[in-house]
MISE-839147 format. One record per atom (N, C-alpha, C, CB): x, y, z; atom name. Coordinates in Angstrom, 3 decimals. Glycine has a CB too. Layout:
<nodes>
        px        py        pz  atom
         X         Y         Z    CA
...
</nodes>
This chain:
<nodes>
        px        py        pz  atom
   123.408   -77.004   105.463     N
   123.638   -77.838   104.283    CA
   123.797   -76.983   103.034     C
   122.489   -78.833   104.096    CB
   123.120   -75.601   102.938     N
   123.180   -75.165   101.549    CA
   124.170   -74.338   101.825     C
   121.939   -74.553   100.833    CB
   124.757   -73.840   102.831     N
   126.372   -73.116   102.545    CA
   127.541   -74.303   102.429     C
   126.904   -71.978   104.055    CB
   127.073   -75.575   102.537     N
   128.454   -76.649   102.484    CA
   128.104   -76.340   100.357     C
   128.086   -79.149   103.574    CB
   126.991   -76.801   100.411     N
   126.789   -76.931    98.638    CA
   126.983   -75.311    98.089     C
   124.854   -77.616    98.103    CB
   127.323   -74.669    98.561     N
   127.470   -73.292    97.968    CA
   128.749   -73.499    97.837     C
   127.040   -71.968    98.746    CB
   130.115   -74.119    98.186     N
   131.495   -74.424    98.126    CA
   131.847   -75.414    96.993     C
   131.921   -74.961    99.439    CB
   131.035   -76.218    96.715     N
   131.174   -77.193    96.203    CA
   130.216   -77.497    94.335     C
   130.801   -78.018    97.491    CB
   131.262   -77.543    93.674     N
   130.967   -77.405    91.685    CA
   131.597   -78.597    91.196     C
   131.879   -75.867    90.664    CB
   130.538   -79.136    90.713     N
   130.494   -80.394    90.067    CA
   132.045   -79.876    88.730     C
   128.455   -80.771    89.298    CB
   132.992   -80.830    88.318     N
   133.949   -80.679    87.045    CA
   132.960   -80.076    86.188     C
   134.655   -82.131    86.362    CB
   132.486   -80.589    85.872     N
   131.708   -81.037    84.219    CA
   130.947   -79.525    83.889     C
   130.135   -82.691    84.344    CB
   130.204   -78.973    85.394     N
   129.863   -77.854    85.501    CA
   130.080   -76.568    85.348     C
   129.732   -77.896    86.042    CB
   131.734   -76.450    86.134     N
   132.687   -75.538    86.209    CA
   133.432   -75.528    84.903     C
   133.521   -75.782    87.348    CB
   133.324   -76.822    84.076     N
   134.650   -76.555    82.871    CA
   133.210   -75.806    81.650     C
   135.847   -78.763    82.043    CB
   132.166   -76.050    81.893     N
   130.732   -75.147    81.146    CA
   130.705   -73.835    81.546     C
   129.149   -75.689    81.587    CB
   130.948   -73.263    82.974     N
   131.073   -71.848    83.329    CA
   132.048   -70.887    83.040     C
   131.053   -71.786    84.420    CB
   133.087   -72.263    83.103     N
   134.315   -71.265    82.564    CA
   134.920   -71.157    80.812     C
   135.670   -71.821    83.479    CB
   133.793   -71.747    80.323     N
   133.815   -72.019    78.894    CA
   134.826   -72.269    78.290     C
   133.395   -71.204    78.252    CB
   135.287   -73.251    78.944     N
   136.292   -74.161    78.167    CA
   135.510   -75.404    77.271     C
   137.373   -74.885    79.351    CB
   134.272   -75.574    77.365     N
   133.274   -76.712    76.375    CA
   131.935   -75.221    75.983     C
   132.312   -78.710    77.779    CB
   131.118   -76.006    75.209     N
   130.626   -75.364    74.872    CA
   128.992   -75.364    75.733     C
   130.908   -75.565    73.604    CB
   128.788   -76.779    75.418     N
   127.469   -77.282    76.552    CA
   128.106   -78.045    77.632     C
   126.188   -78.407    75.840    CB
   127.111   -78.406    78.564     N
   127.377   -78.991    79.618    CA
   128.044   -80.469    79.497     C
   126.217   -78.952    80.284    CB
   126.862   -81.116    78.288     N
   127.164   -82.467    77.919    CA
   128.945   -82.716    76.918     C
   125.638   -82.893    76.892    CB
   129.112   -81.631    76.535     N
   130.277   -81.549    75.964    CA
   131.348   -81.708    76.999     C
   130.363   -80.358    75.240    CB
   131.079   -81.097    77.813     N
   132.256   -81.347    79.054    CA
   132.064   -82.333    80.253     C
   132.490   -79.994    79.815    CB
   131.044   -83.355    80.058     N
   130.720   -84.171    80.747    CA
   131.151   -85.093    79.822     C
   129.492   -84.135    81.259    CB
   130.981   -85.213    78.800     N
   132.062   -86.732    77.746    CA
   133.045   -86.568    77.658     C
   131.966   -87.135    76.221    CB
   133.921   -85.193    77.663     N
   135.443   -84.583    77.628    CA
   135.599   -85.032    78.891     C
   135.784   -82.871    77.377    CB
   135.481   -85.247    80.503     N
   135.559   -85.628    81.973    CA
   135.823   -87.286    81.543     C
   133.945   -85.194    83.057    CB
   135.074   -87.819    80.835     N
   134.171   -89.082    80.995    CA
   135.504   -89.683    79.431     C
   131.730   -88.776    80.634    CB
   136.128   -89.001    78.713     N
   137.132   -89.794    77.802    CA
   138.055   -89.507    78.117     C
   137.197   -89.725    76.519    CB
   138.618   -88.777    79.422     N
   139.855   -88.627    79.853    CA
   140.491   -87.304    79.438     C
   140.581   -89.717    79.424    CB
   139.965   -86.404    78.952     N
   140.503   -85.509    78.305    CA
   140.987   -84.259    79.447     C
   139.480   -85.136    77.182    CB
   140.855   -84.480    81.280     N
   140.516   -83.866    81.880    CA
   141.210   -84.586    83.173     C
   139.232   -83.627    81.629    CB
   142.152   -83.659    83.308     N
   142.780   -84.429    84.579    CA
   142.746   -83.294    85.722     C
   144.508   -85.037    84.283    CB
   142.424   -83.977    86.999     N
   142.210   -83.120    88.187    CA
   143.408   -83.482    89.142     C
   140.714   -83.386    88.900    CB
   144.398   -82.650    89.293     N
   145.469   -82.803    90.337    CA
   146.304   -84.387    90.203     C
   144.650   -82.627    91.917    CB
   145.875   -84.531    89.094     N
   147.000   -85.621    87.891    CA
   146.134   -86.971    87.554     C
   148.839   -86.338    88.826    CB
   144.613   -86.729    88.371     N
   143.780   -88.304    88.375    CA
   142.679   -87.837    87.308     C
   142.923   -88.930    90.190    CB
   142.101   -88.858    86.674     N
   141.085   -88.626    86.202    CA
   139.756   -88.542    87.177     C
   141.072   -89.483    85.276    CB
   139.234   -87.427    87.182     N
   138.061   -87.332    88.209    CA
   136.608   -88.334    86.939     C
   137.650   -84.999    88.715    CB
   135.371   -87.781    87.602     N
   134.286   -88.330    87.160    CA
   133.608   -86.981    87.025     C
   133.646   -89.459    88.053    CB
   132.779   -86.670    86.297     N
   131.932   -85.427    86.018    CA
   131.558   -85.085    87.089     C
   130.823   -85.495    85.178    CB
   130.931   -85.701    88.268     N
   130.382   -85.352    89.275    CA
   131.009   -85.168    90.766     C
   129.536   -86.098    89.227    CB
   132.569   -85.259    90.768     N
   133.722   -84.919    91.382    CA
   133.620   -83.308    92.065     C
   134.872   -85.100    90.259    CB
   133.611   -82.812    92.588     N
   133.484   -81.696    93.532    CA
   135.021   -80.893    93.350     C
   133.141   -82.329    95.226    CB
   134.971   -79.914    93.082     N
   136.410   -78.806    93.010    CA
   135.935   -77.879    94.090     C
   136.749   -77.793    91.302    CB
   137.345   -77.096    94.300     N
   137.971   -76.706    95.523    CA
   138.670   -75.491    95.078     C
   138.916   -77.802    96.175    CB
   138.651   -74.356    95.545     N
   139.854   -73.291    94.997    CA
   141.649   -74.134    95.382     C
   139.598   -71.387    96.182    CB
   142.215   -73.656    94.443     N
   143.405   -74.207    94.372    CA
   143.978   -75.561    93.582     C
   143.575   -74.312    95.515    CB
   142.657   -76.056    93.355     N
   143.055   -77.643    92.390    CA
   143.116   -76.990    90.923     C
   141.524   -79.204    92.428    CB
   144.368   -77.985    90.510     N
   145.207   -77.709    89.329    CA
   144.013   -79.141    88.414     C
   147.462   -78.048    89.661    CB
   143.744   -78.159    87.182     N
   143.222   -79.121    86.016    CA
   144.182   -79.051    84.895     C
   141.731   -78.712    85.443    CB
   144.321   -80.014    83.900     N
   145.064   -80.218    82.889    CA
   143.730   -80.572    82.014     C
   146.313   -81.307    83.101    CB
   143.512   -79.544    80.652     N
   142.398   -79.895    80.180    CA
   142.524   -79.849    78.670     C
   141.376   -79.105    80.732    CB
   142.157   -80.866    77.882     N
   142.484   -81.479    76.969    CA
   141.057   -80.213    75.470     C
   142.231   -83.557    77.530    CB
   140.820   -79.678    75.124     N
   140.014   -79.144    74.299    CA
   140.903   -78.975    72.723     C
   139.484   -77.764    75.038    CB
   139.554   -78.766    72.383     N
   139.778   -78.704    70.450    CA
   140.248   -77.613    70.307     C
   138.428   -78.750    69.302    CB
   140.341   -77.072    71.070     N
   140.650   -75.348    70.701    CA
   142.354   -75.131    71.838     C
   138.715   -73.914    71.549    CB
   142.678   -76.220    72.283     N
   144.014   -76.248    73.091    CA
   144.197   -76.859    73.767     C
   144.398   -75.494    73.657    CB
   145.121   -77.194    74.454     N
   145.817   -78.024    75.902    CA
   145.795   -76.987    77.031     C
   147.646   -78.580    75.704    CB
   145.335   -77.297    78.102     N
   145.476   -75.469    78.852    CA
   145.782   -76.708    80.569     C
   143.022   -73.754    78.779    CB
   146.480   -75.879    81.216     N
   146.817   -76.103    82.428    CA
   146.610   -75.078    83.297     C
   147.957   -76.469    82.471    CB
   145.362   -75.376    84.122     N
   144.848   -74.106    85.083    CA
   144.983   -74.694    86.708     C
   142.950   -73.628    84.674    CB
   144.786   -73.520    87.707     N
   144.651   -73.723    88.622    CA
   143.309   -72.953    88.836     C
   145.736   -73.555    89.246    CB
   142.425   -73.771    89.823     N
   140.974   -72.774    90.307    CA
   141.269   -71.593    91.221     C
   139.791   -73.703    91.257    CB
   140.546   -70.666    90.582     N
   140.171   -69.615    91.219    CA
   139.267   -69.476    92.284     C
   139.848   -68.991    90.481    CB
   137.673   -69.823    91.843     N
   136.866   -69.359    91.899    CA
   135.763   -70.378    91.130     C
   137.180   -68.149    91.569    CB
   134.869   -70.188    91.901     N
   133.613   -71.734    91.526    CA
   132.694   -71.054    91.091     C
   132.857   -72.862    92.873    CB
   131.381   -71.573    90.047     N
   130.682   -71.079    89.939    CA
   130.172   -71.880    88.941     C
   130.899   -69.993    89.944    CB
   128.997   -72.126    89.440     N
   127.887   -73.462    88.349    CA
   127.493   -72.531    87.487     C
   126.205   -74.416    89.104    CB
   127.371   -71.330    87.073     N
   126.358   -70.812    86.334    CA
   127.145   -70.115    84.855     C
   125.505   -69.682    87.362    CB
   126.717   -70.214    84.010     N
   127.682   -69.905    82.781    CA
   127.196   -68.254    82.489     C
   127.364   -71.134    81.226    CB
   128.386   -67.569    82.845     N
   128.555   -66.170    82.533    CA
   129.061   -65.112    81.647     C
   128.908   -65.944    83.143    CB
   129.400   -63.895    81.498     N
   130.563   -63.225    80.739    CA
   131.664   -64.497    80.552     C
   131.265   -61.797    81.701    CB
   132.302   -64.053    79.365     N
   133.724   -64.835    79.004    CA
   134.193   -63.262    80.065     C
   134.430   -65.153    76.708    CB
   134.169   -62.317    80.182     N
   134.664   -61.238    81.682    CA
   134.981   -62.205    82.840     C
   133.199   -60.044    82.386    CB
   133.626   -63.004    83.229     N
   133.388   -63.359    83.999    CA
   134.234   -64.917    84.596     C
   132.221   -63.179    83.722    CB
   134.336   -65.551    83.679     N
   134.725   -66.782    83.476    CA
   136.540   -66.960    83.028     C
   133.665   -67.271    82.341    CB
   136.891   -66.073    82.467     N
   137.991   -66.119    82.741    CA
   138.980   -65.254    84.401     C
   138.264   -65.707    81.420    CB
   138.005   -64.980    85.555     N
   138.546   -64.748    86.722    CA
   138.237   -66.341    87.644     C
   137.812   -63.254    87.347    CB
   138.003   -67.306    87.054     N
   137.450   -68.436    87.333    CA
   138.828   -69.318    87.727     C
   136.507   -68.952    86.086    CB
   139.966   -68.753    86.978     N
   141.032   -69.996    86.617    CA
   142.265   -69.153    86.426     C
   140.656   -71.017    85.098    CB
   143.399   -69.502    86.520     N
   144.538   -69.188    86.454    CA
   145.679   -69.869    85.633     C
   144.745   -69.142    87.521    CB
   145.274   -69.773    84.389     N
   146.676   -70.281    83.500    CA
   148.118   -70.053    83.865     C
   146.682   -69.647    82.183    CB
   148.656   -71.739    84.201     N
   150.105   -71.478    84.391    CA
   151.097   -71.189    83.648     C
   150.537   -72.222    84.808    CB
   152.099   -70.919    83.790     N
   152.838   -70.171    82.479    CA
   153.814   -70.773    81.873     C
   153.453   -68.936    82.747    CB
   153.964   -72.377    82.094     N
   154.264   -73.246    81.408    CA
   153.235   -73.439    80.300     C
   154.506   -74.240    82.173    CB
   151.822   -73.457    80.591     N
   151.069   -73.731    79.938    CA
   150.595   -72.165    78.335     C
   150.046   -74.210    81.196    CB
   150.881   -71.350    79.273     N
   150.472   -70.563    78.189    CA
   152.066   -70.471    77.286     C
   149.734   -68.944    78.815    CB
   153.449   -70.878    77.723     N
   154.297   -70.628    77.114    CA
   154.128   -71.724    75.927     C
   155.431   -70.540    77.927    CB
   153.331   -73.256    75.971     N
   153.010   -74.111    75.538    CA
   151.912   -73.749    74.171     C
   152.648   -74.815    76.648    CB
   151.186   -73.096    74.864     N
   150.091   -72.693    73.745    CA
   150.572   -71.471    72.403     C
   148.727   -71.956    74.728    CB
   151.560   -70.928    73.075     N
   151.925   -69.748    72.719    CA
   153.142   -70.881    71.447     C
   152.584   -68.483    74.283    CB
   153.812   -71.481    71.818     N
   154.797   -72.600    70.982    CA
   153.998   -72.814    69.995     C
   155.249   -74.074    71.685    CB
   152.742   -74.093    70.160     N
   152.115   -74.876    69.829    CA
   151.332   -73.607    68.185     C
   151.189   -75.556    71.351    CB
   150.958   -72.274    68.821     N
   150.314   -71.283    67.561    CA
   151.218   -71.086    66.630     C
   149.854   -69.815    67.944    CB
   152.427   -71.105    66.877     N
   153.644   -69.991    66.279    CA
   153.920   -71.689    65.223     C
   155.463   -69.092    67.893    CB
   154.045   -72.770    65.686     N
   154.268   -74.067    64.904    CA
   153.432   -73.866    63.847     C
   153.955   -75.431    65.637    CB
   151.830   -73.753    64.231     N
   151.049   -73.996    63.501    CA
   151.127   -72.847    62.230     C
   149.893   -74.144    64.286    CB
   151.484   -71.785    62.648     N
   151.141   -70.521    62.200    CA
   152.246   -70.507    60.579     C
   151.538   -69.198    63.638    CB
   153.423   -71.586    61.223     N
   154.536   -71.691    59.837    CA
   154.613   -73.006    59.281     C
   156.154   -71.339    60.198    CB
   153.484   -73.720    59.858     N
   152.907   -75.074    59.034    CA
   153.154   -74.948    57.623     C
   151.272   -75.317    59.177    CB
   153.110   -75.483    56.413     N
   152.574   -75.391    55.105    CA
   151.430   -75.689    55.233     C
   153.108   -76.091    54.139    CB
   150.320   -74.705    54.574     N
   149.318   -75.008    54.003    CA
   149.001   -75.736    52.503     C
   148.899   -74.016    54.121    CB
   148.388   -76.763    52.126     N
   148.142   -77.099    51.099    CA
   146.858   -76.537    50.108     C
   148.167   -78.219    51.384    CB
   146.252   -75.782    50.319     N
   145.258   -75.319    50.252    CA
   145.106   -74.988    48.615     C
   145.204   -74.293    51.251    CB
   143.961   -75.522    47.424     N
   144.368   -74.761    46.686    CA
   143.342   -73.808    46.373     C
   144.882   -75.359    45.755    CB
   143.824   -72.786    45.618     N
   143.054   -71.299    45.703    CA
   141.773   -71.226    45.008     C
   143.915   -70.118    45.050    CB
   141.746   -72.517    43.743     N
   140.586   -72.820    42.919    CA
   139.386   -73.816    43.564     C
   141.168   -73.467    41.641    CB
   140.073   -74.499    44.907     N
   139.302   -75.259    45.427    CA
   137.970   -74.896    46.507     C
   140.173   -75.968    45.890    CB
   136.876   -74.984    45.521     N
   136.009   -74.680    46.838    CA
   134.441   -75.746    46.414     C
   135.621   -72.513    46.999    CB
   134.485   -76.614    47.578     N
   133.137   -77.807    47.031    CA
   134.228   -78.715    46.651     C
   131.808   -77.346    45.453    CB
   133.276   -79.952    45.576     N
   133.586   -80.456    44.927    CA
   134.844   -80.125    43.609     C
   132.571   -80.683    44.842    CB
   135.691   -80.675    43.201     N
   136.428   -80.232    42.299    CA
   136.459   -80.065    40.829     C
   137.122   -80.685    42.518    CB
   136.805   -79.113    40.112     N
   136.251   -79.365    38.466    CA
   136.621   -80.117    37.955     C
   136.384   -78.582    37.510    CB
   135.917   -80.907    36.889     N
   136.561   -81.196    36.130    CA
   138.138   -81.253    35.234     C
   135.949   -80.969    35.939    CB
   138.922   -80.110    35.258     N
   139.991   -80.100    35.072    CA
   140.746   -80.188    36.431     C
   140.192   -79.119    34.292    CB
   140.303   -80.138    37.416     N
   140.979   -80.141    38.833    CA
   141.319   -81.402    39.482     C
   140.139   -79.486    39.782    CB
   140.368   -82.598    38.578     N
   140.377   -84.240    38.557    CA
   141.282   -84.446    38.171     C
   139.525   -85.051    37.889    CB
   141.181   -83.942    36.557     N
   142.122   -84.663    35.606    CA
   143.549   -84.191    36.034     C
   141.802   -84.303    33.976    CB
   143.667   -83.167    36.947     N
   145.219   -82.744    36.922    CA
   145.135   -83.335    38.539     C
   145.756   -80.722    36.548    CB
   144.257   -83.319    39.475     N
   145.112   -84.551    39.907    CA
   145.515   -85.911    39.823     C
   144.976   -84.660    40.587    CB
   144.835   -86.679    39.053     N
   145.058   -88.051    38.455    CA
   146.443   -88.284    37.910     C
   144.081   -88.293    37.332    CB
   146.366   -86.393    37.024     N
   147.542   -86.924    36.306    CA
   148.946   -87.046    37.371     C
   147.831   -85.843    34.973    CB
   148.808   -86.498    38.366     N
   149.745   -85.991    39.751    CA
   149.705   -87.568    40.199     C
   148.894   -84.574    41.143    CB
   148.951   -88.071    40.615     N
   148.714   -89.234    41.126    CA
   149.890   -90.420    40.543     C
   147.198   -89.522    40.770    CB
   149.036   -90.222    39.358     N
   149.578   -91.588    38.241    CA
   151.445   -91.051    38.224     C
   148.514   -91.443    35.960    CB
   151.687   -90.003    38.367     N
   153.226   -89.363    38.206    CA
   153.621   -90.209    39.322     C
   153.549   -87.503    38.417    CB
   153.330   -89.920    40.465     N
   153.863   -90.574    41.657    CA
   153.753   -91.975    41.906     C
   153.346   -90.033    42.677    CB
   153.041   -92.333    41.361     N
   153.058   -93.935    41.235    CA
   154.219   -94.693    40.623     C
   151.925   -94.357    40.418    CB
   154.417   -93.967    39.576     N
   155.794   -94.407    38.738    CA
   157.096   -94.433    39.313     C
   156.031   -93.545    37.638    CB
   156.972   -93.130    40.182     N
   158.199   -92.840    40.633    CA
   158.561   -93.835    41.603     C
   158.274   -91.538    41.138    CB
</nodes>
């Protein structure tokens, strides 16, 4: 019985080892809102992986499309954890798109802004405001 369970890693577990979430419970509500598709279905946190099953995984930090490597309940090296999974190269050509978009975004940012805004930083946007209203 304990070499069948030595094969066998809960989702929720494996997406914590391979640090794609940060805690466990983070990747057990990411499983549990859909953010996490196993071989195109939504599994359940407690779903069992296999070397070779393809995940599509939804995180704040990217969209990533892996195939398993390698199982392992226990959270290790990022060394360690990235021999876990195999990014496909649709997916990294995706991520690689998705930075370069972001990267020539406009920022609105302004250089005086930090906290709350001053007093003159009100009044000149109000006055911005009230401009566009007219228009």
């Amino acid at each position: 019985m304990k070499d069948n369970d030595a094969d066998k890693v809960r989702v929720d577990k494996w997406l914590w080892a391979a640090r794609f979430y940060k805690t466990r419970s983070l990747a057990t509500d990411a499983v549990e809102a859909g953010h996490v598709h196993l071989n195109g279905e939504r599994p359940k946190p407690a779903r069992a992986l296999k070397p070779g099953d393809r995940l599509r995984i939804y995180a704040t930090h990217g969209e990533f499309e892996v195939v398993v490597k390698g199982l392992s309940g226990q959270r290790g090296p990022a060394a360690v954890a990235v021999t876990l999974y195999e990014e496909t190269p649709e997916s990294l050509a995706r991520r690689a798109q998705s930075k370069e978009l972001q990267a020539m975004a406009p920022h609105f940012d302004h250089p005086d802004v930090k906290g709350r805004p001053t007093k003159k930083w009100r009044r000149e946007l109000s006055q911005f405001q009230r401009k566009q209203g007219r228009d």
